[in-house]
TORKOLSE-385816 format. One record per residue (C-alpha): residue number from 1; residue in three letters; x, y, z. Coordinates in pm, whole numbers, plus 50000, padded with zeros to 5 digits. Layout:
<pts>
NUM, Ala, X, Y, Z
...
</pts>
This chain:
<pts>
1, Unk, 81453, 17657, 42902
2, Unk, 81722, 17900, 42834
3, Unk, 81558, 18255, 42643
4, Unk, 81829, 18479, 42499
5, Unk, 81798, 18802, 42370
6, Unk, 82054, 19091, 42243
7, Unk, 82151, 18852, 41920
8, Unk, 81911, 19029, 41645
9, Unk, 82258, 19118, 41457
10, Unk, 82490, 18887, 41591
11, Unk, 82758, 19136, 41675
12, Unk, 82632, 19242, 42049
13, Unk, 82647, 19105, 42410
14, Unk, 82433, 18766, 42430
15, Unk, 82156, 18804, 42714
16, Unk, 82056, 18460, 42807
17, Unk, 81819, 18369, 43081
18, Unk, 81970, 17976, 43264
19, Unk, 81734, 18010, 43517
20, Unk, 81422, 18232, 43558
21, Unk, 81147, 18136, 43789
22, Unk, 81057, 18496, 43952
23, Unk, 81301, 18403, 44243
24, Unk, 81362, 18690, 44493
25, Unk, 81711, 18730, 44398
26, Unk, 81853, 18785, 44034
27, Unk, 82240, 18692, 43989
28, Unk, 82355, 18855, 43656
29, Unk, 82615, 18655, 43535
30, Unk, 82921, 18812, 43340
31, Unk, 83106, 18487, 43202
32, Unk, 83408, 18415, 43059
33, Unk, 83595, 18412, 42676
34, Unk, 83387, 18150, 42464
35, Unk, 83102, 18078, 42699
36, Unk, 82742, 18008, 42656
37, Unk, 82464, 17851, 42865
38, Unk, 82559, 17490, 42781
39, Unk, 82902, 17474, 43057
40, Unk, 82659, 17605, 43282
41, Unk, 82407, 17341, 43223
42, Unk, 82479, 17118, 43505
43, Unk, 82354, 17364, 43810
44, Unk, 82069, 17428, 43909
45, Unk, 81931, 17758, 44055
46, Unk, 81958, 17690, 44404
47, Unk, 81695, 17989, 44461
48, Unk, 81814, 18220, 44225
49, Unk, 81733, 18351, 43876
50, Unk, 82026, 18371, 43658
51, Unk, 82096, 18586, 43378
52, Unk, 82434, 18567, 43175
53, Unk, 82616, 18775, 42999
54, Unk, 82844, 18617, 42697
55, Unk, 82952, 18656, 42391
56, Unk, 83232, 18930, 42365
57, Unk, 83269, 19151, 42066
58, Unk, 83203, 19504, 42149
59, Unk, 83161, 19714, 42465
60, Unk, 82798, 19760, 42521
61, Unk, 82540, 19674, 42783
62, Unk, 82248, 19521, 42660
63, Unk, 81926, 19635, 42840
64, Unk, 81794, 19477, 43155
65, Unk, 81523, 19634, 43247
66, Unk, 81361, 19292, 43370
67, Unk, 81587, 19329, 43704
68, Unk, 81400, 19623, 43847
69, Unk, 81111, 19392, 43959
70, Unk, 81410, 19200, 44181
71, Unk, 81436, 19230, 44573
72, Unk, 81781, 19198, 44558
73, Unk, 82046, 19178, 44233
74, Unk, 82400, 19019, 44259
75, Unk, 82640, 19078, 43964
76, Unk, 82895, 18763, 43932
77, Unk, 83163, 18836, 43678
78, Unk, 83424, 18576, 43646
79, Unk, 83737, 18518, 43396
80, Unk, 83745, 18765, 43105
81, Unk, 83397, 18894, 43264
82, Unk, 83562, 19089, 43542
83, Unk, 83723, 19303, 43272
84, Unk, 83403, 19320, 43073
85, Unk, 83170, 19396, 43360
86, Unk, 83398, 19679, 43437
87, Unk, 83447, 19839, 43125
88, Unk, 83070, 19846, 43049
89, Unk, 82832, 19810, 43372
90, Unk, 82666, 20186, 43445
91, Unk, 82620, 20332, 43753
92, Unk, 82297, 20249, 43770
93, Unk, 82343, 19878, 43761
94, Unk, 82615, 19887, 43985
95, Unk, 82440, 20085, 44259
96, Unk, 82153, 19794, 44235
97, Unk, 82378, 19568, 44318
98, Unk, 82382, 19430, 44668
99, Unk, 82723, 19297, 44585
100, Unk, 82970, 19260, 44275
101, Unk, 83212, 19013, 44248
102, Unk, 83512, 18921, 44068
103, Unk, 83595, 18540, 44020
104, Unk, 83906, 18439, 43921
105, Unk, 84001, 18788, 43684
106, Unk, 84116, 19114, 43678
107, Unk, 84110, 19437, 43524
108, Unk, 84430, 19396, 43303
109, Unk, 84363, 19025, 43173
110, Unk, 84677, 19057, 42936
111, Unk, 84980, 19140, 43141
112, Unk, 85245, 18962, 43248
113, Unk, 85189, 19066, 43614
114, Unk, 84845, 19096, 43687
115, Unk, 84653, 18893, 43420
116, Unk, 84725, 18636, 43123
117, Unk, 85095, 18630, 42984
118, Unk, 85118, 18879, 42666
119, Unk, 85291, 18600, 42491
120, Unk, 85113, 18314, 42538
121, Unk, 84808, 18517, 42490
122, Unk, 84983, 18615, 42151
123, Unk, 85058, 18178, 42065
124, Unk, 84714, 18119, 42136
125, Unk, 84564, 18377, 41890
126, Unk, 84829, 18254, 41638
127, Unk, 84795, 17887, 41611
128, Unk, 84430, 17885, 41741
129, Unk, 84278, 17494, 41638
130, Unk, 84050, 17255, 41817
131, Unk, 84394, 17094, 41971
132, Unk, 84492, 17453, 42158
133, Unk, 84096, 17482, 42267
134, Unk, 84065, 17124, 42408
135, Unk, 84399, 17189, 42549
136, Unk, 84252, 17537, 42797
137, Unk, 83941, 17321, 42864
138, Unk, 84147, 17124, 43047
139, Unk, 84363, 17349, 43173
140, Unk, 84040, 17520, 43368
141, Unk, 84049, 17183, 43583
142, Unk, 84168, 17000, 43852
143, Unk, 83955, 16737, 43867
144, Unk, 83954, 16502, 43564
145, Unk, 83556, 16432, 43645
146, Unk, 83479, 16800, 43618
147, Unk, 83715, 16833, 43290
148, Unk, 83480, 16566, 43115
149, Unk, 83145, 16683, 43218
150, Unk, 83257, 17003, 43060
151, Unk, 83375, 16849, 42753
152, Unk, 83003, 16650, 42730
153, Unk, 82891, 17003, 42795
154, Unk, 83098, 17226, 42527
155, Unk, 82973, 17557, 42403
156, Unk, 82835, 17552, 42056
157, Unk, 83036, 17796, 41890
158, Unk, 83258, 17731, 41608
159, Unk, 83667, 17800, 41635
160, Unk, 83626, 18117, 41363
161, Unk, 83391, 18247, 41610
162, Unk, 83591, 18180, 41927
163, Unk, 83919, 18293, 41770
164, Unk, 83755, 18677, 41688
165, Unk, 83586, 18692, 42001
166, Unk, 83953, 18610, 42150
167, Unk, 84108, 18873, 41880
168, Unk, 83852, 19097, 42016
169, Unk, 83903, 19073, 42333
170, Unk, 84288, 19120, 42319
171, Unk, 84324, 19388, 42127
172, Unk, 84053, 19607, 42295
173, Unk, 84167, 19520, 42633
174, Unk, 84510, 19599, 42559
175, Unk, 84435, 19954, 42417
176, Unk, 84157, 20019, 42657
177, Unk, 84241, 20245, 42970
178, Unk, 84221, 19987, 43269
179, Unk, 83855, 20044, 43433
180, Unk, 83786, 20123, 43796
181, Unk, 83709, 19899, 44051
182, Unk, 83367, 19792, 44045
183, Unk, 83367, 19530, 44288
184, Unk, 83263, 19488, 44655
185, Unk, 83429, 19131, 44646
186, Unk, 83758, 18990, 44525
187, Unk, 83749, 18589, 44475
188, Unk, 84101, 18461, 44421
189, Unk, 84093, 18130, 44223
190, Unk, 84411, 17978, 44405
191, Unk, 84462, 17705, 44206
192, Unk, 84408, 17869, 43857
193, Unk, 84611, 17757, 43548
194, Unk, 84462, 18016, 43359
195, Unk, 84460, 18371, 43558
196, Unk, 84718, 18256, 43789
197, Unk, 84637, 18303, 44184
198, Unk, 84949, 18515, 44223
199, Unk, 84901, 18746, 43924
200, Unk, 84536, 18778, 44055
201, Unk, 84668, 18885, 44412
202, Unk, 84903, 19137, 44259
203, Unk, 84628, 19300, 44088
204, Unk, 84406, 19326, 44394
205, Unk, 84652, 19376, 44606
206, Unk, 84563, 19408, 44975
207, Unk, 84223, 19445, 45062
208, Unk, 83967, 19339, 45276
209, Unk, 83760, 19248, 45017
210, Unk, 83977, 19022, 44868
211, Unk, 83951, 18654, 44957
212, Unk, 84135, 18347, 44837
213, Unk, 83993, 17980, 44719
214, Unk, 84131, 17685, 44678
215, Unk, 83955, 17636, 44311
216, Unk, 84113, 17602, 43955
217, Unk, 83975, 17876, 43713
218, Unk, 83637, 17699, 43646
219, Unk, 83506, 17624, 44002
220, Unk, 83148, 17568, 43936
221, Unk, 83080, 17208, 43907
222, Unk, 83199, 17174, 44266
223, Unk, 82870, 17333, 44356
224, Unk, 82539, 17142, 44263
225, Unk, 82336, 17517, 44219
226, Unk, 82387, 17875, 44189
227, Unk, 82244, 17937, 44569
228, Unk, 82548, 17698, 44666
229, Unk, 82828, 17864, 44482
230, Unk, 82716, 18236, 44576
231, Unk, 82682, 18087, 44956
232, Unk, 83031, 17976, 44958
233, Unk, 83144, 18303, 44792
234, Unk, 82955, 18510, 45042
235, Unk, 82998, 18342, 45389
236, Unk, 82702, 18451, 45612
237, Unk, 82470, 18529, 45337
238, Unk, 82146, 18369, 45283
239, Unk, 81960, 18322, 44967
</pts>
């Protein structure tokens, strides 16, 4: 059963627990634009506790104090959570973090070189319906199968809400100074639609840390659990 907390005035960060079952390891989960537990649905824990971050509309943390009785913490952010994670994770989080990494994101998610296209971003906000939504669902796929067990699977929220957490999250990331690099781990999504691979390479540029997959922008339902997906992003790793 999924408990949530941080919604007492709707306007905050959403806290929701997918799986807790005093695991070892804790992976907090910064998601993408739109999200909520219900995409996410389909995995299982794998041997993990998972806490997720969602709902966008301001830039504030809210309290996890629950992860201190962890042996180890892993923070995932992926899509418009990379930017998110890294505008508002504190030191302290970060530094309890045997690893973070980004997932198919960056730190300028609206740029024509190293994130979404300004423009398109722009068309979206403008003529935002259920036709445009259903129409970046699928875009997140490359596998029909996956594209309908997301669609059976669809986050609850209503288009007013999705279109001002999408106003929100344009307009602050545009004006906001671009965050430091938080992240240990760079996870190219090479065959992203959304946050194409190349833009995502120029923004990382040439690390070591920086790895590329052959997944579309939403890569989990090729992974039956949590353990699974943060084994294949961390080769040599056990949970």
């Amino acid at each position: 059963m999924v408990e949530e907390k941080g919604m007492d005035n709707g306007a905050g960060l959403v806290c929701s627990w997918l799986h807790r079952h005093q695991e070892p390891v804790c992976l907090v989960f910064f998601s993408g634009w739109g999200m909520d537990p219900r995409p996410f649905s389909p995995l299982a824990a794998g041997g993990v506790d998972v806490c997720m971050l969602s709902a966008y509309r301001r830039l504030e943390l809210p309290q996890l104090a629950e992860l201190h009785s962890y042996e180890e913490v892993i923070l995932l952010a992926w899509s418009f959570g990379v930017w998110m994670a890294a505008q508002v994770c504190p030191w302290p989080l970060r530094a309890a973090c045997s690893e973070v990494i980004a997932l198919g994101g960056t730190l300028q998610p609206v740029d024509a070189r190293f994130g979404l296209a300004p423009e398109q971003f722009e068309q979206m906000l403008a003529d935002f319906n259920t036709e445009k939504l259903h129409s970046f669902y699928r875009a997140m796929f490359d596998d029909p199968a996956h594209a309908e067990l997301f669609l059976a699977n669809l986050p609850l929220a209503g288009l007013e809400e999705l279109r001002a957490e999408l106003a929100f999250l344009h307009e602050t990331s545009v004006h906001t100074p671009t965050a430091l690099d938080i992240f240990s781990h760079h996870v190219i999504t090479g065959r992203d639609r959304i946050f194409a691979g190349r833009n995502q390479a120029r923004a990382w540029g040439r690390q070591a840390t920086t790895q590329t997959m052959p997944w579309p922008h939403f890569p989990f339902y090729s992974f039956g659990s949590w353990g699974e997906l943060l084994a294949a992003l961390r080769p040599g790793a056990e949970i």
